[in-house]
N, C-alpha and C positions, 0 to 999 in steps of 0.2 A: 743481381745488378742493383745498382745505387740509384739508379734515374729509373722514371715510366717513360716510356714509347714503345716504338713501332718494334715488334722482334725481328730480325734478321740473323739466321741461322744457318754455317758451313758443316758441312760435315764431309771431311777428305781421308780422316783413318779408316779403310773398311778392313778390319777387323779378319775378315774373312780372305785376304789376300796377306795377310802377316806371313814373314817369311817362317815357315814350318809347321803351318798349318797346313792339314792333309784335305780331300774332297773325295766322300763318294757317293753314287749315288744309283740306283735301282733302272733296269731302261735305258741307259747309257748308249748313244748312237758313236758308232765308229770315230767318223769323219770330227765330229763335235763334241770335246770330251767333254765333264761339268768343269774341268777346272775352266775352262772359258768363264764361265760364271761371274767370276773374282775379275775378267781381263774388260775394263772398258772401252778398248781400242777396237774390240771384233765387234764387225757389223752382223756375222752372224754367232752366235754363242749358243752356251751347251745345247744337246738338241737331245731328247727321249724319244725311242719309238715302242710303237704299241701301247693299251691302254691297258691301265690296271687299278682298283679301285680306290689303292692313292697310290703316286709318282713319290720318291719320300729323293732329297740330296742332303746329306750328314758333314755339316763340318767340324774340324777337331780344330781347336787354337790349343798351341803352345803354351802350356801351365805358366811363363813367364808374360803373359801379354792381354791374358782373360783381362775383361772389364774397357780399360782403357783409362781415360782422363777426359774431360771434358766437363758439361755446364751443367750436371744432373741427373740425364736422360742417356736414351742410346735410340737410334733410328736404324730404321729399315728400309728397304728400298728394293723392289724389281723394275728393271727400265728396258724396254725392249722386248718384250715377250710376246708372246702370241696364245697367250693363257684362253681359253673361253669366258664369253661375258656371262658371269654367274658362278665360276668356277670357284673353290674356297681355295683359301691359302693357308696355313695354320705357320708359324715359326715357335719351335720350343726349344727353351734348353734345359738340360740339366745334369745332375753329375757324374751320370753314368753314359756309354754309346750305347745299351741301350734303350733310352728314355722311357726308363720303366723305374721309379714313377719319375713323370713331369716334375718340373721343378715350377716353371714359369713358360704360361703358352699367348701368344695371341692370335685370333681367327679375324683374319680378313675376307672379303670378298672382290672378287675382281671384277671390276666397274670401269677401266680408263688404261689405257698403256704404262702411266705410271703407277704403283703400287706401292702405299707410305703406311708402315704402322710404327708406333711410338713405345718404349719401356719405360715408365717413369723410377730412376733413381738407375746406376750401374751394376747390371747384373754377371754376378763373376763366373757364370759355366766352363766350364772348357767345351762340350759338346754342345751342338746347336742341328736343327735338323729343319728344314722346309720340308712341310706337306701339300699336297695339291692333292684335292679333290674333287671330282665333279668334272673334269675333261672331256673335253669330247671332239676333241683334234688330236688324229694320230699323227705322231713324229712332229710332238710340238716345241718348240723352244722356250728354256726356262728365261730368259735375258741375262743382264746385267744383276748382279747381287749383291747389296751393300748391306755390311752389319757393323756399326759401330758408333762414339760418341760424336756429340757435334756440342760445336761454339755459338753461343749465342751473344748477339747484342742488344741495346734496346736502345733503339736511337729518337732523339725529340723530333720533331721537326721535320722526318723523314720525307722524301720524295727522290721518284725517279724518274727517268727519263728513258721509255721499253720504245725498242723501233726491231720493227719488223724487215727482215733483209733477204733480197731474192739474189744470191751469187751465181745464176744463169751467165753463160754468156751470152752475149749476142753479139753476131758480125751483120753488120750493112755492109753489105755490095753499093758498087756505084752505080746508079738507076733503080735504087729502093730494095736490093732485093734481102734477105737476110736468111740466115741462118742462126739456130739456138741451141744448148746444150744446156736442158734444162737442169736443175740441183735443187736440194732442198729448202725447203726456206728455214730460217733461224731464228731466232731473238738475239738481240744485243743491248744489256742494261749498264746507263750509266746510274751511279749511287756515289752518297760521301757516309763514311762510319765515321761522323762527325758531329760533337765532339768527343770523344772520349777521356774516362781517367783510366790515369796510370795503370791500374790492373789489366782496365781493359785492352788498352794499349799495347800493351806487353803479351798478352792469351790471341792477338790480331798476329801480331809480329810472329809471335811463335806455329800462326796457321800461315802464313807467307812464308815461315821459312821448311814449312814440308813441302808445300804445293810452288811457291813460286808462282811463274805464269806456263809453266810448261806442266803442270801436270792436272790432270781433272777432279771436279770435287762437285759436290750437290749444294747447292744455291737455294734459301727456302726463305722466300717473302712471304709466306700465308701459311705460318705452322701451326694457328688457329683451326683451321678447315679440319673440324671431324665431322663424319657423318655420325649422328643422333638425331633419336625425336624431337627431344631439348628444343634441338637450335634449329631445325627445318626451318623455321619462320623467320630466320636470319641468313637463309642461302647457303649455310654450312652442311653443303652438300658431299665433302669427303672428295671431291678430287682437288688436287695442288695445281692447278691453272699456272702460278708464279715459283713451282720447286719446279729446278732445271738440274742436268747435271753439265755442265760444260767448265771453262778458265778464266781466268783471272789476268785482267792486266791492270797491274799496281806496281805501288811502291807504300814504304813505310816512313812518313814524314818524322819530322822529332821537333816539330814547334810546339812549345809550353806558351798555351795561352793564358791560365790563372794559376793555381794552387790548385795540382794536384789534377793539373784538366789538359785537356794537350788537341790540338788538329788532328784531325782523323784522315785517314786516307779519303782519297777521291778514288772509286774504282770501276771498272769497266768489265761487264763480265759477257762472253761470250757463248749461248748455247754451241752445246755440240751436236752440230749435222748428225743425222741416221744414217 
């Protein structure tokens, strides 16, 4: 990017939902296949039963879709899981199924519901393989699965505006009395990706027009946060507090304010309820 600021970063390809790409996976419970895995719509997804001393799920992408496009990198992502705190996670790929040898691996630890590790540059495998080890919940759920590129911005000036939102209902009777149905609570962030140039403008446009406002995508305000020794003393403790996965409601402006510089969207992003 051409400017310094604040990163903001989508990531809506997951790579691992491309149509013809296959899933399997070791432990496989009936009811809960892994392709759930790829589906973000299930509140509950893939599920394993029984323990073994790794849980491994293998996916194949389509030799025409490895890699992707995007800003650089490729992100990861588990959402929803019910992993054990301390349990590892390993993702490798490489160019055989059966990843013998490794091409490129990274070892997580699971610390938080959500689950972020990073590849720096676009790694083109066709095979990709999650490990879990260290489990110690039978018939646990793997979650939501995300592998692929993401967009970044780097915006000046940035600020948002996060509210917290309870969609309970609630009925009052006349004479005080009430009744509730309680829901979960969510985040709702208002942001502008303002200003942008033209390049950027156009890599926005082109994530609006996969996702739209109807389809789901990972929202990353803090793609800074790794856990290291390094940064301990700067609170980069490894969990993403502000990556969400939820929608978008937007539009793509077309006002040129300078040479080469143009108004940004105003956007409104919605977590998505559990």
């Amino acid at each position: 990017m051409d400017i310094v600021g604040h990163p903001v970063r989508f990531a809506w390809n997951n790579l691992f939902a491309i149509s013809g790409a296959t899933i399997t996976g070791n432990l496989q419970a009936t009811a809960l296949p892994w392709i759930n895995t790829v589906n973000p719509l299930f509140t509950k997804v893939g599920a394993g039963s029984g323990l073994t001393t790794m849980q491994t799920i293998s996916y194949t992408l389509p030799p025409s879709v490895v890699g992707g496009s995007g800003d650089g990198g490729q992100i990861f992502f588990i959402k929803n899981h019910n992993l054990a705190t301390g349990a590892t996670i390993s993702i490798v790929g490489s160019t055989n199924g059966d990843h013998s040898p490794l091409s490129v691996q990274i070892g997580l630890t699971v610390a938080d519901d959500l689950i972020v590790g990073e590849f720096g540059g676009l790694r083109d495998f066709e095979h990709w393989q999650v490990q879990v080890t260290g489990q110690t919940v039978d018939a646990f759920q793997m979650g939501y699965v995300f592998f692929g590129p993401y967009n970044q911005f780097d915006i000046p000036d940035f600020a948002t505006n996060v509210q917290k939102i309870d969609p309970s209902i609630v009925v009052t009777a006349y004479g005080g009395g009430r009744s509730t149905f309680k829901k979960t609570h969510f985040r709702q962030i208002d942001f502008a990706l303002s200003p942008l140039q033209q390049a950027d403008r156009r890599e926005f446009e082109t994530v609006f027009t996969n996702v739209g406002n109807a389809d789901p995508l990972f929202l990353m305000l803090d793609p800074w946060n790794v856990r290291d020794n390094e940064n301990a003393n700067l609170g980069l403790d490894g969990i993403h507090r502000f990556t969400m996965l939820g929608y978008l409601s937007a539009g793509v402006p077309n006002q040129h304010l300078a040479q080469d510089w143009f108004d940004g969207p105003t956007l409104t992003f919605t977590e998505a309820r559990e």
